[in-house]
C-alpha positions in Angstrom: 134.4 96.9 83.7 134.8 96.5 87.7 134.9 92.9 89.1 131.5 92.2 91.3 130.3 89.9 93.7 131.6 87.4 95.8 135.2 86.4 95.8 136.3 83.5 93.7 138.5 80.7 95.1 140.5 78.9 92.7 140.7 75.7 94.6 137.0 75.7 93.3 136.9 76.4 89.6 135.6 73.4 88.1 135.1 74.5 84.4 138.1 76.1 83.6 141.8 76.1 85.0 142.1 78.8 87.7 144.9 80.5 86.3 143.0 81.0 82.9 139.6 81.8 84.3 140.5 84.4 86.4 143.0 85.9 83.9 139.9 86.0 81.4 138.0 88.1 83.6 140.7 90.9 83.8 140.7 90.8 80.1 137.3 91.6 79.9 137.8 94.3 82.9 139.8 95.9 80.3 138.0 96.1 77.4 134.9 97.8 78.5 138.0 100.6 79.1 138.5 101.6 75.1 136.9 104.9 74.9 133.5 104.2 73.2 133.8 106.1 69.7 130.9 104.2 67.9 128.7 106.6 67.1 131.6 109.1 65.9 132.6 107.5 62.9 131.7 105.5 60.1 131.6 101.7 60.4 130.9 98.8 58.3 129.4 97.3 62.0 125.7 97.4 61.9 124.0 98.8 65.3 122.1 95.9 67.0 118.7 96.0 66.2 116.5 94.5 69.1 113.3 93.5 69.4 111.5 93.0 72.5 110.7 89.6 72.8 113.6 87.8 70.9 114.2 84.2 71.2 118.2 83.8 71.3 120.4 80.7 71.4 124.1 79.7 71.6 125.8 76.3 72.2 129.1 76.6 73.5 131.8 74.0 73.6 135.1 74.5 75.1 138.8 72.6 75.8 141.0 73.8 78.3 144.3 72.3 79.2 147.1 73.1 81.3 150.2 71.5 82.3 148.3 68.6 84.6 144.8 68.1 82.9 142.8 68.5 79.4 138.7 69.6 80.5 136.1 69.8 78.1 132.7 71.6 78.3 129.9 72.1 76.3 126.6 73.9 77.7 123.1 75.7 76.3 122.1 79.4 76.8 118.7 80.5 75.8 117.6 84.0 76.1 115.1 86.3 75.2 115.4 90.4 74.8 113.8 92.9 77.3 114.0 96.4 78.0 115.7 96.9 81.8 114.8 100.1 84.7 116.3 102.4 82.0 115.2 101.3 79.1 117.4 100.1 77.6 117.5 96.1 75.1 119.0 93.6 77.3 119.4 90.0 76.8 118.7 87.8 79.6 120.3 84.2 79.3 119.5 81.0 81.4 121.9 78.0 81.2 121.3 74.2 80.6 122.9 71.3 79.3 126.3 71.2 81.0 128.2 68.4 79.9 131.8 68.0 81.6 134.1 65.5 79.7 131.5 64.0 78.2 129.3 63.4 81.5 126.4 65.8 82.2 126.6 67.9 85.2 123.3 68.6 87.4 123.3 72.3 88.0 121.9 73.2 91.8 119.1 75.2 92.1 121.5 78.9 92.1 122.9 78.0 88.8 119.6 77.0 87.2 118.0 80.1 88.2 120.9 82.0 87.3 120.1 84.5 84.5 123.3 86.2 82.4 121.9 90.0 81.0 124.2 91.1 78.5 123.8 94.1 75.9 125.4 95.3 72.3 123.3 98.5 72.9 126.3 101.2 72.4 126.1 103.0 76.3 125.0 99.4 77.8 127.9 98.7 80.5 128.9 95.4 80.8 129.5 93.7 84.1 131.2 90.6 85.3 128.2 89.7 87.5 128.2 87.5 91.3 129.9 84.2 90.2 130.0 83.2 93.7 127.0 80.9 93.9 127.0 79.5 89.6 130.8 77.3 90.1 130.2 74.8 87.7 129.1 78.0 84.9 132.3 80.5 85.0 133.7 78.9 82.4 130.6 79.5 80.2 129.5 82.6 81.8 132.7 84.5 81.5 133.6 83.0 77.7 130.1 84.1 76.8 131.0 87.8 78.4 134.2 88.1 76.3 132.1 87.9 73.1 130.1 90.5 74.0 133.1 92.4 75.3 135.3 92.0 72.0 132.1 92.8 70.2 132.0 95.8 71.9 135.7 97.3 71.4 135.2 96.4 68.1 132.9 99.0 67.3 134.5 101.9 69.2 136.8 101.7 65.6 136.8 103.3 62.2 136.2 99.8 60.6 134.6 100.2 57.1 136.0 98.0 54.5 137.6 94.6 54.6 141.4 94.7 55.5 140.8 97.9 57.8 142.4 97.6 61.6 143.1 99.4 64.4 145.2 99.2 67.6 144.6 100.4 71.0 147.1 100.7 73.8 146.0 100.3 76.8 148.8 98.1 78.8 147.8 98.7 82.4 147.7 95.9 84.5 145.0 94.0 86.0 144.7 91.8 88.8 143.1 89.0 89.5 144.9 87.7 93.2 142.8 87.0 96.2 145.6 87.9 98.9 144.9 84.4 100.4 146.1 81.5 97.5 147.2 83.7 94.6 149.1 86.5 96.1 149.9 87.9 92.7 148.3 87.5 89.3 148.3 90.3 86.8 148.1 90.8 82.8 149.0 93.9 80.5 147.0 93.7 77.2 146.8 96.0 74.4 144.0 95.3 71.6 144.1 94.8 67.7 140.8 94.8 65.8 140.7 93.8 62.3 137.9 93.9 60.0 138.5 90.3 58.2 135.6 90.0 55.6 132.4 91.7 54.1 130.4 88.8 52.7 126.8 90.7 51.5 126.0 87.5 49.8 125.4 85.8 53.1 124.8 89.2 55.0 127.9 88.3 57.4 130.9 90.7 58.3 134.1 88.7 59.9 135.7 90.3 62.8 138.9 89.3 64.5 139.8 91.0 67.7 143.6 90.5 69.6 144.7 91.0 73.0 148.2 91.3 72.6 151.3 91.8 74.1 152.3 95.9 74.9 155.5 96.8 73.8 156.5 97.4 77.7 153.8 95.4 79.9 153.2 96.7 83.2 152.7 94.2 85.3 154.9 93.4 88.5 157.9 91.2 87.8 159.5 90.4 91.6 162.7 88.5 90.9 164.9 89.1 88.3 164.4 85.7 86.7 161.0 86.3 86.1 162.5 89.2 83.5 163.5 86.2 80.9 161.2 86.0 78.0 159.2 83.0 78.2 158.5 83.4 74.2 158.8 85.5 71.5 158.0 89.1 73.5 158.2 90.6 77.1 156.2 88.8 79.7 152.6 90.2 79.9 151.5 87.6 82.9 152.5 86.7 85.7 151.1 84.7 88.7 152.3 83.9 92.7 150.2 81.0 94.3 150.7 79.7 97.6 150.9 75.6 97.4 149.7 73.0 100.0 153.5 72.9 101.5 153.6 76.0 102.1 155.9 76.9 99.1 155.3 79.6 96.2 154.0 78.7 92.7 155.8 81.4 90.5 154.9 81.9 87.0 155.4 83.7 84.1 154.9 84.3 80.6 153.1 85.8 77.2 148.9 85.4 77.0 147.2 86.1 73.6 143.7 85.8 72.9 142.5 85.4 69.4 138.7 86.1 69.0 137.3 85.8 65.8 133.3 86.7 65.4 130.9 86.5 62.8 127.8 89.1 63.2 124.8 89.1 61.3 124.8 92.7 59.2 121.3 93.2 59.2 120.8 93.5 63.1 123.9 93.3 64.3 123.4 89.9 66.2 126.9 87.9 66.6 125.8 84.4 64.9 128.8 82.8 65.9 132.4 83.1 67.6 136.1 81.3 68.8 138.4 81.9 71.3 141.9 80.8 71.3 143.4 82.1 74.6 147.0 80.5 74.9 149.5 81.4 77.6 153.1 80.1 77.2 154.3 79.4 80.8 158.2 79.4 82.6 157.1 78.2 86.5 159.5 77.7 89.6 158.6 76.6 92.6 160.3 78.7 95.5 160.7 78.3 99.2 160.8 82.1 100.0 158.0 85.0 99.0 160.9 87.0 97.5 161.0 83.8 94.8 165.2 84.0 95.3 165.1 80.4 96.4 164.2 78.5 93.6 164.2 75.0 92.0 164.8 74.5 88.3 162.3 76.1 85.5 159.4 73.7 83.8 158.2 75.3 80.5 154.5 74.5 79.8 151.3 76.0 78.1 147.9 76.5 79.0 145.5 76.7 76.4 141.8 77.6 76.6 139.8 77.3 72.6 135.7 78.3 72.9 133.7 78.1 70.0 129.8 79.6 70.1 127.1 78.9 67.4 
């Protein structure tokens, strides 16, 4: 999946913390990556059966904190199913009911009118779409596309019985800098899919997808210091910022995502979905852009949870 529209400034991202936000969307850049094999092999994962004219609806609620804040969100999307230019199902989603720490947030005319089109139609490529005019929605619009992402490298697998999993290796980094505050921002992912449950009494599979550390993550590491774990594996993230005295934010450290879904078997519909999205965190802050001149290392998480029903 290829990053589109306007560039995103991270000064502005009220929803979700910058760092996370933008990390999210190269995790999703890479998923729509995993060779699509759904077609080719037997799966317990039922085909999405549309019907034009659907009525769908999610509420999502989310928590993100990071070393200076805690924000919560919760918002509406409504859609209905059409057929787009080449026929294919799409679902077209509108957005309402954006509550911020417990305050409701007017949306401006560009995010009202903004309508999300996502797909679970097996050659339906999903896009991160112009987030440049909908601020106070990235958090929701993005979190919404990495259900529909996860959903979709789910199915590229051989997932037939409860218990069954597969792994993809993918590693290659992606970048979410701007060149102008973060001069460097990258993650290396690889994905594990399990098939968690078959319930046919309720008509509900369980899915749990990973994004997961490689064994040797690609991303750029400039200083030696920045080699030291900050967990349990080699770093997969890693972010430069510029700050406000002209000094460099330097960061790294391990991101996971857990996603868990639950999708109806009978038409394939994801019912309902969580995100855990933690990122363990060693930051200096340097006076050079060779981050050699450094003050002393603070140790802190960010952690993003999303649930959709």
């Amino acid at each position: 999946m290829k990053k589109t529209g306007g560039t995103i400034k991270p000064a502005l991202i009220l929803i979700c913390s910058a760092i996370v936000c933008l990390a999210s969307l190269s995790v999703l850049a890479q998923s729509q990556q995993v060779p699509a094999k759904a077609d080719a092999v037997p799966s317990a994962l039922p085909r999405r059966q549309y019907r034009e004219g659907e009525k769908l609806s999610y509420h999502m609620t989310g928590t993100n904190r990071d070393r200076a804040r805690t924000i919560t969100y919760e918002a509406q999307a409504n859609g209905v199913v059409k057929k787009n230019a080449d026929g294919q199902y799409v679902e077209e989603y509108a957005w309402s009911g954006l509550v911020r720490n417990g305050a409701s947030a007017e949306l401006d005319p560009a995010a009202a009118n903004f309508r999300q089109i996502l797909s679970l139609e097996p050659n339906y490529a999903l896009s991160v779409p112009d987030l440049s005019h909908v601020i106070p929605l990235i958090g929701p619009i993005t979190d919404l596309l990495t259900f529909y992402a996860d959903m979709s490298v789910a199915r590229r697998g051989q997932l037939t019985h409860a218990g069954d999993h597969y792994y993809f290796k993918h590693g290659a980094p992606s970048s979410w800098a701007d060149g102008n505050y973060v001069t460097l921002g990258q993650d290396s992912i690889d994905f594990e899919v399990t098939l968690t449950a078959v319930n046919t009494s309720d008509g509900i599979l369980s899915l749990k997808v990973r994004h997961v550390p490689p064994e040797k993550p690609q991303i750029s590491l400039p200083a030696d210091w920045m080699r030291t774990p900050a967990a349990d594996t080699p770093n997969n993230w890693v972010q430069v910022s510029k700050t406000p005295t002209g000094k460099f934010a330097a960061a790294i450290g391990k991101e996971t995502f857990d996603v868990e879904l639950k999708v109806n078997m009978a038409d394939g519909r994801i019912v309902s979905g969580t995100i855990d999205n933690p990122v363990e965190v060693i930051e200096r802050e340097c006076t050079d852009a060779t981050l050699n001149s450094c003050g002393e290392p603070a140790r802190y998480q960010i952690r993003r949870q999303i649930a959709i029903n």
